[in-house]
N, C-alpha and C positions, 0 to 999 in steps of 0.2 A: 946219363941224362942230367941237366943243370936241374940244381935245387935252388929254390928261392925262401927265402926268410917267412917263417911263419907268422899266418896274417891271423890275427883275435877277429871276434865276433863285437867285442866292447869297440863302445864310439872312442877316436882318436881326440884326445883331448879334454875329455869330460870331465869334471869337478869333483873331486873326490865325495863321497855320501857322507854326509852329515851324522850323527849320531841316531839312532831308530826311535820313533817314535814313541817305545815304550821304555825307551830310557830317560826318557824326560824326568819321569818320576823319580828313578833313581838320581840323580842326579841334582834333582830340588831339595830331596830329603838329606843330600847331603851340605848343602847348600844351608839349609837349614839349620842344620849342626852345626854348621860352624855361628852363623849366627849366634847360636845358644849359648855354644862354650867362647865367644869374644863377649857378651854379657858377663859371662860370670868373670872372665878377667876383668872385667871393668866393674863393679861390683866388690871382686878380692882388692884390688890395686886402690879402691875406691878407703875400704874398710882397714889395710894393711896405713896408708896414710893417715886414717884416720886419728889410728890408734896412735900414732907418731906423733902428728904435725896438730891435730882438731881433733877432738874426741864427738864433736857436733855437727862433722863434717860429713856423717854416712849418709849418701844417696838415699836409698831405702827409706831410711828412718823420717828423711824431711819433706819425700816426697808423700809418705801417708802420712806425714801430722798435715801437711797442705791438703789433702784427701779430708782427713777428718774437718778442716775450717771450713770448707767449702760446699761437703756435704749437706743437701736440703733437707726437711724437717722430716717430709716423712720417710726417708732413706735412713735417718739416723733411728726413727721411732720404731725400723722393721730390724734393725739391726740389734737393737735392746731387745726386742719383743720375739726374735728369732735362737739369736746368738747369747742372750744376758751378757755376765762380764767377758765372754770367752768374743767380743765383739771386734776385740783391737785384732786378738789370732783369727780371725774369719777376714779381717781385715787385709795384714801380713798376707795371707793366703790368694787373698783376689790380686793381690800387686805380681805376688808370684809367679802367677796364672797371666798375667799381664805382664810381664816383663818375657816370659818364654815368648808365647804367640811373636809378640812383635819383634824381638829379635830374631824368631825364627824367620819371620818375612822381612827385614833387615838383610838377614840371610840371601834369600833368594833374588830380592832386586840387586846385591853386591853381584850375584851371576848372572841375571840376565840383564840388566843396567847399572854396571857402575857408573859411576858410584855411589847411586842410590843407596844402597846399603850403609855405608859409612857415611856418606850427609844423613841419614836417619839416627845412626848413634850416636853422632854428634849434636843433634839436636835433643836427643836423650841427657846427652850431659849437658846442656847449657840448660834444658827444664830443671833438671834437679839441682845445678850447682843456683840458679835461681830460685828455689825451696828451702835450700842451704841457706842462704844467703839471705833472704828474707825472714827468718824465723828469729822470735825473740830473744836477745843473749846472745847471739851468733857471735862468734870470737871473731880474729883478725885475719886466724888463716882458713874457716870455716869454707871458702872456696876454693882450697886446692885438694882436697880430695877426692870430688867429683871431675875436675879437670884432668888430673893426673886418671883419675879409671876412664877417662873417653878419652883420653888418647890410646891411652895403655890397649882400649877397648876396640878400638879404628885401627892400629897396627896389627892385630890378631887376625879382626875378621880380613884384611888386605891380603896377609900372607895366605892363610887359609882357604880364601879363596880364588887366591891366584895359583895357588897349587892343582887345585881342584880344575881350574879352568884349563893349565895346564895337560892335568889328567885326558881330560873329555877329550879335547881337542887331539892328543896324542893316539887314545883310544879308535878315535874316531879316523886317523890319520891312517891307524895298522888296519882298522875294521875293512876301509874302503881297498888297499892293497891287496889283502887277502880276498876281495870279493875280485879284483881282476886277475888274480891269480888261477881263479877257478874258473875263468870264464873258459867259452868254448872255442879249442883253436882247431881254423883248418887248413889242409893244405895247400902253398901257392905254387904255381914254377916257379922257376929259380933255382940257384945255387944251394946246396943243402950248406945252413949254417947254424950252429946253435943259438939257441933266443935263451938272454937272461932273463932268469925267474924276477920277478918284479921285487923293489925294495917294500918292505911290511912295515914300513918306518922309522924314524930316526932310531938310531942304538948307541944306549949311554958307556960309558966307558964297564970292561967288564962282559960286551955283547949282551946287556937284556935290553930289553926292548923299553924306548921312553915311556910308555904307560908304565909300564912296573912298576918304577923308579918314582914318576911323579904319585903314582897310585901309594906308594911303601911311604913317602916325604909327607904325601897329604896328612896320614892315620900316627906317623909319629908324630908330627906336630900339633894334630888334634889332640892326640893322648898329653903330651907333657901338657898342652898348655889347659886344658882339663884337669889336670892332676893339679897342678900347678894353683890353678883358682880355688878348687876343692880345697887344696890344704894352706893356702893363705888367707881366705875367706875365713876358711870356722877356723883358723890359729888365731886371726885375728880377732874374731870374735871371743875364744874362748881367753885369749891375753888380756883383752881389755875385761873381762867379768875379772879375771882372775887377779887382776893391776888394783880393779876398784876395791878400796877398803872398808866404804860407806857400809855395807852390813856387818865387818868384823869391829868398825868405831858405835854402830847404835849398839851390839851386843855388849861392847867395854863399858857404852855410857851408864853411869849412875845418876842416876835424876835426887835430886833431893825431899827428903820425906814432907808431906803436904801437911800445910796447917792445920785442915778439917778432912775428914771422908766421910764419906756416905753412908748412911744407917739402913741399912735393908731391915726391913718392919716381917715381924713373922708372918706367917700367909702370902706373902708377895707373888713367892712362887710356888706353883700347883704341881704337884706330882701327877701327871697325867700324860699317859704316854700320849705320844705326836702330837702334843701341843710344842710351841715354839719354845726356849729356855728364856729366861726373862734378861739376861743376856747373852748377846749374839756372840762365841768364841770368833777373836780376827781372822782364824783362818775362814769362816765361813761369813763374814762381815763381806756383803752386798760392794762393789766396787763398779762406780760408772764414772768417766773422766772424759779426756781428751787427750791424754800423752798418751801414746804409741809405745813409750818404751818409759820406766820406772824414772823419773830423774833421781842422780845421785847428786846430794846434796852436807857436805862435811859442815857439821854443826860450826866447828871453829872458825868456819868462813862465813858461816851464812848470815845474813844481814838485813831485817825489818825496817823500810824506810816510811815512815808517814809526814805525808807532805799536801801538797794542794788547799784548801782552805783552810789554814790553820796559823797560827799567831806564832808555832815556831817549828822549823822543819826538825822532826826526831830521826835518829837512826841508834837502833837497838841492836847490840848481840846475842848470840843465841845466852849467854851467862848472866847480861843485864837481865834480859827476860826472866830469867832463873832466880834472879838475885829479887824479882821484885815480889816473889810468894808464891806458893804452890796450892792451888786448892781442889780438891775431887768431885766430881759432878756426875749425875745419871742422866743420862739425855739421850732419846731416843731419833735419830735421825730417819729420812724420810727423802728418797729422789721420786722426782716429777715424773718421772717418767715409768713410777711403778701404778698397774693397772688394776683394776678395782678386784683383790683377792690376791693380789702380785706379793711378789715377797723382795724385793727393791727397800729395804729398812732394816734396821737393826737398832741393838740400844749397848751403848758401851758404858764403863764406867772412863769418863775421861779426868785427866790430869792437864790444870792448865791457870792460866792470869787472865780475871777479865778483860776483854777488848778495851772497857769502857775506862780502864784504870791506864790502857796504852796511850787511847785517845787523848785522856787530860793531859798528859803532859804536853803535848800538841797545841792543845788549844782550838779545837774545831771551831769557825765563825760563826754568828748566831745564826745567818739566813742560808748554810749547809744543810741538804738535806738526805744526803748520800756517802756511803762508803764504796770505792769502787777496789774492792782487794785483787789481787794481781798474783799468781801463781811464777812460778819460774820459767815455766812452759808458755807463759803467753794470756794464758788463762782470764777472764777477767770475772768479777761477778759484784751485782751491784746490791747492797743491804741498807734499808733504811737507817738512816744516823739513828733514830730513836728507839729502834731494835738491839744499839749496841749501845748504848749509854743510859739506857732505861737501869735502873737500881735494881727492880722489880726482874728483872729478866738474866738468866745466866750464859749470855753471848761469853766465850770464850776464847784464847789463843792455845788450844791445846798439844800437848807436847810428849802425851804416855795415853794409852789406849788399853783399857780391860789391865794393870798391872804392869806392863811393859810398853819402852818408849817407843812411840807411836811406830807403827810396820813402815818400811819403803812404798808400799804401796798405796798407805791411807796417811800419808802426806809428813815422812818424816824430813825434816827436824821438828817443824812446826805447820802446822793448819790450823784454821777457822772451824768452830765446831757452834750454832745460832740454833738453839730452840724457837722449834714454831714457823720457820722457813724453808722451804725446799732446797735442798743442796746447790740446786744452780744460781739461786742467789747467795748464798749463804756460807757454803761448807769449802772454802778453799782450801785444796789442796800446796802442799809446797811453798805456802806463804812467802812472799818478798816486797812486798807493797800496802800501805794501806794510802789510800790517798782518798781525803774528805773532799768533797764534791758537791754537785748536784744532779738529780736526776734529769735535767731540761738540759744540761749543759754535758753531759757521756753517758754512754753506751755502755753497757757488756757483753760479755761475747756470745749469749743466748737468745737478747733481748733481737738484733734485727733478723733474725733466724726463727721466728715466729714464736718466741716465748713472751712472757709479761714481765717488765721491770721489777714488779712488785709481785711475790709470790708463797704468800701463809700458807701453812699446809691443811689442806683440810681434815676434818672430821672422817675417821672413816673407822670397818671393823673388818674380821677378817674368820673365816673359818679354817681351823686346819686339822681338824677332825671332825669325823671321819672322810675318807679319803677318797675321790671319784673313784678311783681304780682298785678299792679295797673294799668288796662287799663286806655287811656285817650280820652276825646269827640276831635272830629275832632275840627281843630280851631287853633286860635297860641295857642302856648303849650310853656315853659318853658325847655331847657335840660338846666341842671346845677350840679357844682361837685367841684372838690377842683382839684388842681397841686400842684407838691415839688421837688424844687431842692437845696436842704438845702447845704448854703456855697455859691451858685452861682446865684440862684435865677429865677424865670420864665419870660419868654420875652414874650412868643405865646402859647394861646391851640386851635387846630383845631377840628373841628366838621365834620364827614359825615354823610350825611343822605343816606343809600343804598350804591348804585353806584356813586350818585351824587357827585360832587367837593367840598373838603375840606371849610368849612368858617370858617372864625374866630371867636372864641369867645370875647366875651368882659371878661375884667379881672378888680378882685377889685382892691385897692389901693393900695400894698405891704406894710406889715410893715417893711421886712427888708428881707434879704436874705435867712435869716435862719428857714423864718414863711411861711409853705404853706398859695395861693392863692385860689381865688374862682372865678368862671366864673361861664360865662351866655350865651345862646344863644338862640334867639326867633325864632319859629318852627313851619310854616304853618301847621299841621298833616293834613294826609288824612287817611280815613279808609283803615282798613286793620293793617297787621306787617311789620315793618319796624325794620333793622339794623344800630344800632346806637353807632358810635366809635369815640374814642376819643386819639388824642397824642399832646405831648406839645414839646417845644422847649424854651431849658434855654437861659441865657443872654451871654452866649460862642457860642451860633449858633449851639449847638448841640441837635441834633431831637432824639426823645423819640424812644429806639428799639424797633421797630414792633415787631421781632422772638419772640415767646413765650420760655421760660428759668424755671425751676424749681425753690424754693428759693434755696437749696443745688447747690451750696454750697456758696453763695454769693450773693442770692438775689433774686428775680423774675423780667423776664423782659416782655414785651409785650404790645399792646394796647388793651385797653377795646375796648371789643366789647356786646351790648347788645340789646335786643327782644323786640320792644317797642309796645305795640298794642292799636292802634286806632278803638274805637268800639263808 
């Protein structure tokens, strides 16, 4: 009897099946990855030029100092008040955290819309090489490093995920064959003939099947070019620390010996455990800025120009500076942004030439009534002219910090160090400008960010024992803490216990006007909690504001008040 060719149950001509529904996922998540790892090429490629061609050139770095200029007031005041100095790494961390996500869906529109994907990382690299590029100092080649990591960064993710697409599509090609392979065949008349098994899709040289192949191409290429970022990124980064000499030239530096120092008066400071040491060592000296990353600044280049209202434009070296006298000062500094009982202050012994001996050669004009000092970073900060030329007052250019010249981090080669004013007018860091002015005629870089142009430090006290979190045995007990009233100086700190009436505390020895005190006061406890507050009164007869005050825009006011418990 005639056989006839076997007929399938599948419809003649039907469109191969797509990929299954629950592979979508798979498929995004890898989508994803690549995303990530064409970031980090762009990013290595980014930082490997840097190091080459711009050392001002990293992406990262320009686009969180533009983060830090831009950020509003109270975004920066939760980030002090959260994070303290560790605010630049929680910083670094959110970019982090922002740079994956969005590359990861970077990622996923290169697979389901190209080239969405790659028009996103391209505009990746045109934000930050414009970050680059706008940042104070920026050198000549300062935008080819972000240019070179988004290209470098758009060819990864292209490859990557054209493999991938590859992949799918091949998968998806065997998937659908192998589903009519299995379909149901039955018998027709006709001629008995044999029926070819269906092709299960394209097959690469070798006989595996083109999934394999695109599947094995996609994971090596993600792996090298993973690896590849991985160890060009942190080479790169650890070449450039390792290239910089700026902390093996301030260790070489020898400063020359100072014409005066400072006399610490016995009593000054109190042997009492957890009170504050009456100065702060720099490794534990309070640091708040706005550079993202340390600048490195080599003494033998660095350069003070004072210019703008002035009868002759100066320009200083770091040796002239050197050459004009060295003199020692206690001075207790003080940032705005530290809150009522905060620890935002410290007091150093610094090394340094008055500002107001820089200014004269200058010539400031009589109707100047501003210094607007200018860091290297951008920075700006604006001090009353008569804060740094006053006789009576020790505005300085300091240049050595507690014994040794000043840290990288609290503004070597040279910084601004102003008794009596809050850091953000006052304490520049990285010094490269001074330029006399006026307040009606510039800004600084606080002032339209909702701070005050003008900003004296207020009166204030502090307890630091005993400790919230440290109950104490009934008994005399110790309350003790520090006072500051930098320029005028502390006269009284009073102590209450509850309800009870104010006493005095005892105070150490002053070193000078401008160096917070330390008190003491001996404390029958009885069991239980007890509230325990604290305000001082400076040498003008003026008593510490009670009213609690925000630091915006000027500072924080109020008396400590604290929970002390006796068990």
């Amino acid at each position: 009897m005639e056989q006839h060719p076997a007929r399938s149950t599948a419809r003649a001509g039907a469109a191969p099946a797509g990929p299954r529904a629950g592979n979508r996922l798979r498929w995004w998540s890898l989508a994803a990855l690549s995303g990530v790892i064409s970031a980090g090429v762009f990013l290595a490629a980014a930082e490997l030029v840097a190091l080459v061609a711009a050392r001002d050139g990293s992406p990262i770095l320009a686009v969180g100092s533009f983060v830090i200029d831009i950020v509003p007031q109270w975004a920066k005041e939760f980030a002090i008040e959260v994070f303290g100095e560790y605010d630049k790494v929680a910083l670094l961390g959110g970019l982090g955290l922002a740079v994956l996500v969005a590359s990861a869906i970077a990622g996923v529109l290169q697979l389901v819309r190209p080239p969405l994907g790659a028009v996103a990382l391209g505009l990746a690299g045109a934000l930050s090489l414009a970050a680059v590029v706008t940042r104070t100092g920026a050198t000549a080649f300062a935008w080819l490093p972000p240019l070179v990591g988004a290209v470098a960064g758009i060819l990864v993710l292209v490859l990557l995920v054209g493999r991938l697409r590859a992949w799918r599509e091949h998968a998806a090609a065997g998937g659908s064959a192998a589903s009519d392979a299995t379909a149901t065949v039955v018998p027709s008349p006709g001629p008995a003939t044999a029926a070819a098994p269906p092709d299960p899709g394209a097959r690469a040289k070798g006989g595996r099947p083109a999934a394999s192949v695109d599947r094995r191409g996609f994971f090596v290429l993600a792996g090298l070019a993973a690896a590849s970022a991985l160890v060009v990124g942190v080479g790169s980064r650890v070449a450039g620390a390792a290239t910089s000499s700026i902390g093996a030239i301030r260790r070489a530096l020898r400063l020359p010996a100072p014409n005066s120092t400072v006399t610490v008066p016995d009593g000054a400071e109190l042997d009492i455990p957890g009170i504050t040491p009456l100065y702060t060592p720099n490794a534990d000296f309070y640091r708040v800025d706005t550079a993202l990353t340390v600048p490195s600044i080599d003494p033998a280049t660095w350069r003070l120009v004072v210019d703008g209202m002035v009868g002759e434009r100066v320009e200083l070296t770091f040796d002239d500076l050197l050459a004009m006298g060295l003199d020692e000062y206690s001075i207790t500094l003080t940032c705005v942004s530290n809150e009522v009982g905060g620890d935002l202050l410290g007091t150093a012994k610094w090394l340094g030439v008055p500002v107001r001996d820089v200014l004269a050669k200058a010539r400031p004009e009589a109707d100047a009534d501003m210094v607007l000092s200018r860091s290297v970073d951008g920075f700006t900060a604006s001090t009353p002219l008569g804060s740094l030329t006053d006789d009576g007052l020790d505005a300085i250019l300091a240049v050595a910090m507690n014994g040794e010249p000043l840290p990288l981090e609290h503004g070597f080669p040279v910084r601004m160090v102003v008794p009596g004013l809050y850091g953000y007018v006052s304490a520049t860091k990285w010094l490269t400008e001074l330029k006399v002015t006026r307040f009606d005629a510039e800004e600084a870089y606080w002032t339209p960010r909702g701070y005050s142009a003008k900003a004296p430090i207020k009166l204030s006290s502090r307890i630091d024992t005993p400790r919230l979190d440290k109950p104490v045995e009934p008994g005399t007990t110790v309350i003790a803490g520090v006072a500051w009233a930098q320029t005028v100086g502390i006269d009284l700190v009073e102590v209450k216990i509850d309800d009870a009436d104010w006493q005095p505390a005892t105070l150490s020895n002053p070193v000078n006007a401008d160096t917070w005190v330390q008190w003491f006061l001996e404390w029958e406890a009885t069991s239980g909690s007890h509230d325990v507050t604290v305000r001082a009164t400076d040498r003008d007869g003026t008593l510490q504001v009670e009213e609690r005050a925000p630091i915006a825009p000027d500072g924080s006011t109020g008396w400590q008040r604290r929970l002390v418990r006796v068990s």
